[in-house]
C-alpha positions as CSV (number, residue, x, y, z in Angstrom):
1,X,131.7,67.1,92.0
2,X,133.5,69.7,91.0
3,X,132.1,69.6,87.1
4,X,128.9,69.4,88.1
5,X,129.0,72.4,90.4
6,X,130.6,74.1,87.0
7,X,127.9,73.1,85.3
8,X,125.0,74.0,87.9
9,X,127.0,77.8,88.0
10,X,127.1,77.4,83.7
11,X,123.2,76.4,83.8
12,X,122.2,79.3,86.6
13,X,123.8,82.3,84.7
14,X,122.4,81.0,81.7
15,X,118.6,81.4,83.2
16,X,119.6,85.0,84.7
17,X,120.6,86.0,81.4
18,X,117.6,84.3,80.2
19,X,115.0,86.4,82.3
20,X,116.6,89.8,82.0
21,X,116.7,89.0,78.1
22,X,113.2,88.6,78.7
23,X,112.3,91.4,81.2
24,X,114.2,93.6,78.9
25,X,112.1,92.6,75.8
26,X,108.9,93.3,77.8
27,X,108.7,96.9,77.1
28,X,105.4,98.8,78.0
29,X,105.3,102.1,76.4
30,X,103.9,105.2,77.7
31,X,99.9,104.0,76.6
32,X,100.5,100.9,78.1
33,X,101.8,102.1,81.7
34,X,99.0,104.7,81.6
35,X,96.7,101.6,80.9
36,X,97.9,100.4,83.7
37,X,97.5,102.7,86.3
38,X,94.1,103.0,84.8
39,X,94.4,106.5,83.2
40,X,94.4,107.8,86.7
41,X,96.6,111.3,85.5
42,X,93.4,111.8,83.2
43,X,90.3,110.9,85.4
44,X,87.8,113.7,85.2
45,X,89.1,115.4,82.0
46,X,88.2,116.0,78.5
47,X,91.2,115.2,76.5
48,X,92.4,115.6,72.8
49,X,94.3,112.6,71.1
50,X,97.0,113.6,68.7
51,X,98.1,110.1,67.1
52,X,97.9,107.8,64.1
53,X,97.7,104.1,63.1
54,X,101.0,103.3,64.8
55,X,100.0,104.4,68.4
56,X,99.2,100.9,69.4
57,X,99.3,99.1,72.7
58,X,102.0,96.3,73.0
59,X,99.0,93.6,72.0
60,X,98.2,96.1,69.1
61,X,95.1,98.0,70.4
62,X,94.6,101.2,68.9
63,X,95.2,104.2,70.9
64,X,92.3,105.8,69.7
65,X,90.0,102.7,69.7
66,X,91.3,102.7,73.7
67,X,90.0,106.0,74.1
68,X,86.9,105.7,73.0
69,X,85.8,102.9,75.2
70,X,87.2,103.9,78.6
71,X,84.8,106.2,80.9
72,X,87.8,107.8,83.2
73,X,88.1,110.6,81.0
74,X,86.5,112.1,77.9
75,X,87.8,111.5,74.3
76,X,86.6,114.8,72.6
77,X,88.8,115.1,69.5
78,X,91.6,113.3,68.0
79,X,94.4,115.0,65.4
80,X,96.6,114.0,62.9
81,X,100.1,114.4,61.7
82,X,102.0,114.2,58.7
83,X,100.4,111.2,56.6
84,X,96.8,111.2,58.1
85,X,95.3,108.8,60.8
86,X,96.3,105.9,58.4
87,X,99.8,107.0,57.8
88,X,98.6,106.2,53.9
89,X,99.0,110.0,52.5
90,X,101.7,110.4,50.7
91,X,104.6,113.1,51.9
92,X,103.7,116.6,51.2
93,X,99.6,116.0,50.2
94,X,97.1,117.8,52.2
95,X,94.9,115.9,54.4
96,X,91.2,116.9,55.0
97,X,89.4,116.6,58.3
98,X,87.7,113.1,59.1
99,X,86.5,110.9,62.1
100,X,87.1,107.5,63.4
101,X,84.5,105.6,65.5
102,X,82.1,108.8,65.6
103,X,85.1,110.7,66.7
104,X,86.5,114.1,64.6
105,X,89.8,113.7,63.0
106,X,91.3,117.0,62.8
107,X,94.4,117.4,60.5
108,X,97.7,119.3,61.9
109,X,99.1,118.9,58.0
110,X,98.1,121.1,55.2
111,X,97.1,124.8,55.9
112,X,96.7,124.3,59.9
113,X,99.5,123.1,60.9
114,X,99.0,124.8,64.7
115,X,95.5,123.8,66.2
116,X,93.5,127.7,67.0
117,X,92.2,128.3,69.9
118,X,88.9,127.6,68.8
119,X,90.1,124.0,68.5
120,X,91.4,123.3,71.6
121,X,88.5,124.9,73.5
122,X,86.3,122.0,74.6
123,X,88.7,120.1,76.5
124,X,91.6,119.8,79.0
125,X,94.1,118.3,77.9
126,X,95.9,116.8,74.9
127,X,97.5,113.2,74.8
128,X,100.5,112.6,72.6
129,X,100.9,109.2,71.4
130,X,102.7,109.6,68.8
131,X,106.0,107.0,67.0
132,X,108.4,109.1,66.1
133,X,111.1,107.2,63.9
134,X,114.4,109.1,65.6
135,X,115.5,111.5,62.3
136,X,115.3,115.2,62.9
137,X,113.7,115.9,59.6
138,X,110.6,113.5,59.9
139,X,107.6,116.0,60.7
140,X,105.7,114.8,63.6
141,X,108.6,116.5,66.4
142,X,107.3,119.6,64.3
143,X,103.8,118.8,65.3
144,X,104.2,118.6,68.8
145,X,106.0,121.5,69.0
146,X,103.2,123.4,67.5
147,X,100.7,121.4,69.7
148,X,102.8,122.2,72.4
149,X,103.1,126.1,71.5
150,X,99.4,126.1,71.1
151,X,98.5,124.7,74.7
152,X,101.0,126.8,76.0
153,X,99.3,129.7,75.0
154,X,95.9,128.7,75.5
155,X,96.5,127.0,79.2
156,X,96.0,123.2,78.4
157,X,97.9,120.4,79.3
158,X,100.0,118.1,77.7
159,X,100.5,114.5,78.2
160,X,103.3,112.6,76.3
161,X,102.8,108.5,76.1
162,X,106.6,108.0,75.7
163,X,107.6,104.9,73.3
164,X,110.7,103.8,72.0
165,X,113.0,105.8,69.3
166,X,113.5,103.0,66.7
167,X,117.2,103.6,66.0
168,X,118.1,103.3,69.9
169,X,118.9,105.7,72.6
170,X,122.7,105.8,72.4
171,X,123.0,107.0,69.0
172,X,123.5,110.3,68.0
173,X,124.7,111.7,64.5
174,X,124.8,114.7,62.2
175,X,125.2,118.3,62.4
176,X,122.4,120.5,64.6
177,X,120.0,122.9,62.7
178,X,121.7,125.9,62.6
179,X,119.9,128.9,63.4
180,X,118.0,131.1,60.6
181,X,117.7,127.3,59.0
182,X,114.3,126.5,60.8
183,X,111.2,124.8,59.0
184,X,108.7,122.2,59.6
185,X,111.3,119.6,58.4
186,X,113.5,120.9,60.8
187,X,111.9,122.8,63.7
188,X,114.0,122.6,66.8
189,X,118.4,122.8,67.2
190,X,119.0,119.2,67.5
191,X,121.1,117.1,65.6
192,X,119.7,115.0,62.9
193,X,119.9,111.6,64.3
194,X,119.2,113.0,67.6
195,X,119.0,109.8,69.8
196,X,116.0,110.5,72.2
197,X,112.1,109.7,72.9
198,X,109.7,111.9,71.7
199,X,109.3,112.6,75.8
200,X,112.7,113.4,76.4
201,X,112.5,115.4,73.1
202,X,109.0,117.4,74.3
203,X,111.0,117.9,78.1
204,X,113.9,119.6,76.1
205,X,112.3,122.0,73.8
206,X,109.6,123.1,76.9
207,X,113.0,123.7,79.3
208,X,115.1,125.3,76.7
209,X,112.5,127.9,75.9
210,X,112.6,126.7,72.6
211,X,108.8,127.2,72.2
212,X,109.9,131.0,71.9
213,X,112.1,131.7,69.3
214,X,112.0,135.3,70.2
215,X,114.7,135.7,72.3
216,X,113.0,139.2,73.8
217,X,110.1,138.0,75.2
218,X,109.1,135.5,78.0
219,X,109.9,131.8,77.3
220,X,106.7,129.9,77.0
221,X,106.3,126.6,78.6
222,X,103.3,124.2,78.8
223,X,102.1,122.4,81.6
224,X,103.8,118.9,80.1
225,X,103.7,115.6,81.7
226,X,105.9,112.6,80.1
227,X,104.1,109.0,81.1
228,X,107.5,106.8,80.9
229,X,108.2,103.9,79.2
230,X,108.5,100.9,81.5
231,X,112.0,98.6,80.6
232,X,113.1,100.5,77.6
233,X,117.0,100.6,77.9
234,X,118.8,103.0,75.6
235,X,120.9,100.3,73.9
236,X,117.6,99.0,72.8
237,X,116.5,98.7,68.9
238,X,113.3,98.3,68.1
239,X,114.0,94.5,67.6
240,X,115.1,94.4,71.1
241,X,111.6,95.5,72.0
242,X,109.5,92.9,71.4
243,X,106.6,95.8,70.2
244,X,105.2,95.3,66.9
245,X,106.1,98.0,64.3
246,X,103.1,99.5,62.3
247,X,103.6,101.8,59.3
248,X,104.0,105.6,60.7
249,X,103.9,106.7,57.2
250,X,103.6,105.3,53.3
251,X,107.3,105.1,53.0
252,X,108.5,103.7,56.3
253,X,107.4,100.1,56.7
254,X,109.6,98.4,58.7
255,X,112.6,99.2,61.1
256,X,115.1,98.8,58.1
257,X,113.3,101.5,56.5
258,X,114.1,103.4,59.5
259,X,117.5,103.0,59.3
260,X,117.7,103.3,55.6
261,X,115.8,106.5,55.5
262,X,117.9,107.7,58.1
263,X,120.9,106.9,55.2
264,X,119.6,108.0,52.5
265,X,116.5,110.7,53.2
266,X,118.5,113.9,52.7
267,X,119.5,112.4,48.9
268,X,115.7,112.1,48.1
269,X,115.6,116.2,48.2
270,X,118.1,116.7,45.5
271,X,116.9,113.9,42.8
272,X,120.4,112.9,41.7
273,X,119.7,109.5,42.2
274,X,117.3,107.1,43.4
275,X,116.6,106.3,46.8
276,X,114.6,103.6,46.9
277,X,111.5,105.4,46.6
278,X,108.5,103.2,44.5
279,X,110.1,100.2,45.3
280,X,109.1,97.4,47.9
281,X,112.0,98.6,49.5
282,X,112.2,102.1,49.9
283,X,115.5,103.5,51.7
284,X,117.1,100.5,50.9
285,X,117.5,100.8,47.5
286,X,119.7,103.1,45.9
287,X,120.8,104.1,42.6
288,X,120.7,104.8,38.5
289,X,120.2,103.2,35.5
290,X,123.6,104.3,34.8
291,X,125.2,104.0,38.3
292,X,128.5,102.3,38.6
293,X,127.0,99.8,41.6
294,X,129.9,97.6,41.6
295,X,132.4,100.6,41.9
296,X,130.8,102.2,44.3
297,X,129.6,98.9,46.6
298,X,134.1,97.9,46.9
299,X,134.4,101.4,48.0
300,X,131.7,101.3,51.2
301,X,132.2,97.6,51.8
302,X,136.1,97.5,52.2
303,X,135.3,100.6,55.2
304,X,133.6,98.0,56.9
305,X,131.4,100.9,58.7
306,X,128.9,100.1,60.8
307,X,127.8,97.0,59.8
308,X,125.7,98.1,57.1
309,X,126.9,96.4,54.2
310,X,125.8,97.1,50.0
311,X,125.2,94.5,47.7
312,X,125.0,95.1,43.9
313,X,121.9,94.7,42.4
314,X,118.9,95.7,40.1
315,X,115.7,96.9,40.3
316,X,113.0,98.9,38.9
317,X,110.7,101.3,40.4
318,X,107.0,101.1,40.0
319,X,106.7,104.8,40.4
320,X,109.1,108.0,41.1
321,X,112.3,108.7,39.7
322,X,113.0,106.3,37.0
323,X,109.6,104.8,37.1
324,X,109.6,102.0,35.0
325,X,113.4,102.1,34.4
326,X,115.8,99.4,35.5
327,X,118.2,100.7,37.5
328,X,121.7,99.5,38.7
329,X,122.1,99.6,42.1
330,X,122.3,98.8,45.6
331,X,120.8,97.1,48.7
332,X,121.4,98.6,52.1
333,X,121.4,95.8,54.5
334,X,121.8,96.6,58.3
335,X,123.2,94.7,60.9
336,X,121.3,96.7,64.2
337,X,124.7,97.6,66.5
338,X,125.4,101.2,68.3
339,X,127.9,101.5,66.4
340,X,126.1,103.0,63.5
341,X,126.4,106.3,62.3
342,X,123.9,106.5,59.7
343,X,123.8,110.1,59.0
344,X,127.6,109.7,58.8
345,X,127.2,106.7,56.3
346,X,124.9,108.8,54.3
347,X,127.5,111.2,53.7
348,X,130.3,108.9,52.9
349,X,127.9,107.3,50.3
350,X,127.7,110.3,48.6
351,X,131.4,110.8,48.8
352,X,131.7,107.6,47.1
353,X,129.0,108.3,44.7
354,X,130.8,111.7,44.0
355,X,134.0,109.5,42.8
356,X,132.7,107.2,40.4
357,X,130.6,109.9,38.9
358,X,132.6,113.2,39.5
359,X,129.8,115.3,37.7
360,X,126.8,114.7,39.9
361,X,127.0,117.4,41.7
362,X,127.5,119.4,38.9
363,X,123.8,119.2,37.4
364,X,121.5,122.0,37.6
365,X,119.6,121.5,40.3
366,X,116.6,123.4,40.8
367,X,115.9,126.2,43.9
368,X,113.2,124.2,45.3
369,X,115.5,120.8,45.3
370,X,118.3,122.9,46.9
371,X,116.2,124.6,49.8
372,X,114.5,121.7,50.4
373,X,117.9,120.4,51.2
374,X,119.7,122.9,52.8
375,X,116.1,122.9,55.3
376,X,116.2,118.9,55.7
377,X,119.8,119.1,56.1
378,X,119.7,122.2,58.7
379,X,122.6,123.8,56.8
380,X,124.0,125.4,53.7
381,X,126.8,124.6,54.2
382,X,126.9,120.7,53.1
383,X,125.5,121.5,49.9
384,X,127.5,124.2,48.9
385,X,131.0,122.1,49.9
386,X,129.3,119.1,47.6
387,X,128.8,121.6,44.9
388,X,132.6,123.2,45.1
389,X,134.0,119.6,45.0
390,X,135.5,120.3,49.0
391,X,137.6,117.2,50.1
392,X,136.1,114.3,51.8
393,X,137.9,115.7,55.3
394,X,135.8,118.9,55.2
395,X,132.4,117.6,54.0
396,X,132.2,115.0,56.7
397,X,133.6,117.8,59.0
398,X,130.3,119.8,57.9
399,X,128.0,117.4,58.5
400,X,129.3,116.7,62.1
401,X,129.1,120.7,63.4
402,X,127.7,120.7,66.4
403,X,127.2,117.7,67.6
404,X,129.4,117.8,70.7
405,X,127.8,120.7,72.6
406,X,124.3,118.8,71.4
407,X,125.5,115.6,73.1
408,X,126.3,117.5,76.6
409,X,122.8,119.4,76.1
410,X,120.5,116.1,75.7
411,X,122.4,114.6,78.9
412,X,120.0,116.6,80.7
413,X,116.7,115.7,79.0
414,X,117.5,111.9,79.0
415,X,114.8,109.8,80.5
416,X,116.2,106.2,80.5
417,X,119.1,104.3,80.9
């Protein structure tokens, strides 16, 4: 009797465990829950879209394809980050104007980069439904900001369809833009893996007055509404989600990519080695046709950081730097845990990197390579202490400044738990 009461105990926790693993993995995001309540903040309104391809219901409607068929409110307008409506435009390439479904497509990436006036004038309000991918550097926090900026100064609201940062909610990394630093790869003081929604993110920057940098004058603030994510949890990866990932640009394909990019993005800036970029694996790639891979794979694997582990390899890239070269290498393989640092791992890389081939940073590097660093990085100081050969000890002490008082700031902001 008493093993089978054991057993019946055993088998009972086992299918609680069960349905909170599965309650857990139902996660509605922001479109969904406004779905839901049958876009009941919105009835009556014109409204403005500002999304992409990857702002998709959890069955994988478009966002914009949802828009244009309900009757509660009045799709006017839709616009575009980084990357287009497709997320197919390569980093950096102007985008022109289009339309979708007989609706205009209006491009926040190029010359306009803040919507005028004139732009937001037929309608209410502007939805957000934008996947952000959880690295301070990626451009679309910068366009909300300036979407934000713009309907704060123009009287419009602003919704934000909240959905799930893909590296999880508990990790936070990397040193915070310093001030004077500020770009559109790096718009807002946060640190560069900065652990939050793009709802908490939006709540922060309105409350902190950050949509003024101008300390003199009046703080502006829009009138901003965050529609919450229903059973996110911040321990949550995206694999914990059970939400399809879509491409949310050329480069970032799956939520490996993610995580890789969030390795190895700030090394793309400088072009001292490859970073995976025109392979099938970009951000997981990295290396030289020259690069002691082996070396530099012992050095990072016998840390045992993180989980992520870096296996030796090969490969050639069908476009970029060393196009058509073989290259040795390495894969970045991730094991998803909150454990990881990856900003933190990116550094040490280098470190390692910086060993086995003591010149690198010695190469002339050219002033566009450099800024673009020192602004996706949010400091000079990182490069500078690469370039004068600092110790290990102060470099990863660099590229950590900050992060405490950011940590007690964002405790605040934090939406979920």
């Amino acid at each position: 009797m008493k093993i089978l009461n054991i057993l019946i105990l055993s088998f009972l926790i086992f299918v609680s465990a069960k349905s909170q693993a599965t309650n857990f993995s139902q996660v509605k995001t922001g479109l969904d829950v406004l779905i839901e309540k049958n876009f009941e903040p919105l009835k009556g309104k014109k409204v403005a879209l500002l999304t992409n391809f990857a702002g998709r219901t959890r069955d994988g409607k478009s966002s914009a394809e949802v828009f244009q068929k309900i009757r509660v409110c009045n799709l006017i307008k839709i616009f575009t980050p980084e990357h287009g409506f497709f997320t197919t435009i390569p980093a950096g390439e102007h985008i022109s104007d289009d339309s979708t479904g007989n609706t205009k497509v209006i491009s926040l990436y190029g010359s306009k980069r803040k919507p005028s006036a004139s732009d937001l004038s037929d309608f209410d309000a502007v939805v957000v439904d934008i996947q952000d991918i959880g690295i301070r550097s990626y451009t679309f926090i910068s366009t909300v900001y300036k979407m934000m900026e713009a309907c704060a100064e123009n009287n419009k609201s602003v919704f934000i369809l909240d959905r799930p940062n893909p590296i999880g909610g508990l990790i936070v990394d990397g040193n915070v833009l310093e001030k004077g630093k500020e770009s559109f790869i790096g718009i807002i003081p946060i640190s560069y893996i900065h652990g939050c929604t793009i709802g908490e993110l939006a709540t922060m920057l309105n409350e902190e007055g950050w949509l003024s940098p101008d300390s003199t004058v009046q703080p502006k603030k829009c009138n901003l509404t965050v529609i919450k994510m229903e059973n996110w949890k911040r321990w949550m990866h995206w694999e914990d989600t059970g939400l399809q990932w879509f491409p949310t640009s050329p480069h970032i394909q799956s939520p490996d990519a993610v995580r890789g990019a969030a390795v190895l993005g700030i090394w793309g800036e400088l072009s001292l080695f490859s970073i995976g970029i025109g392979t099938t694996l970009p951000f997981q790639y990295c290396g030289a046709p020259d690069f002691k891979s082996h070396e530099i794979a012992d050095e990072m694997n016998k840390q045992n950081l993180y989980d992520v582990y870096l296996y030796p390899t090969k490969y050639r890239p069908f476009y970029g730097m060393y196009n058509g070269k073989d290259c040795n290498g390495l894969l970045v393989k991730f094991t998803p845990n909150n454990l990881f640092l990856p900003y933190k791992y990116g550094i040490r890389l280098a470190l390692a990197i910086r060993k086995y081939h003591p010149n690198i940073f010695k190469k002339s590097l050219s002033t566009q390579a450099q800024s673009m660093f020192i602004k996706a990085t949010g400091t000079g100081e990182l490069l500078k202490a690469f370039m004068e050969n600092k110790s290990d000890e102060e470099i990863i002490s660099i590229s950590q400044k900050g992060l405490d008082n950011f940590i007690a700031l964002r405790k605040k902001y934090l939406l979920y738990d």
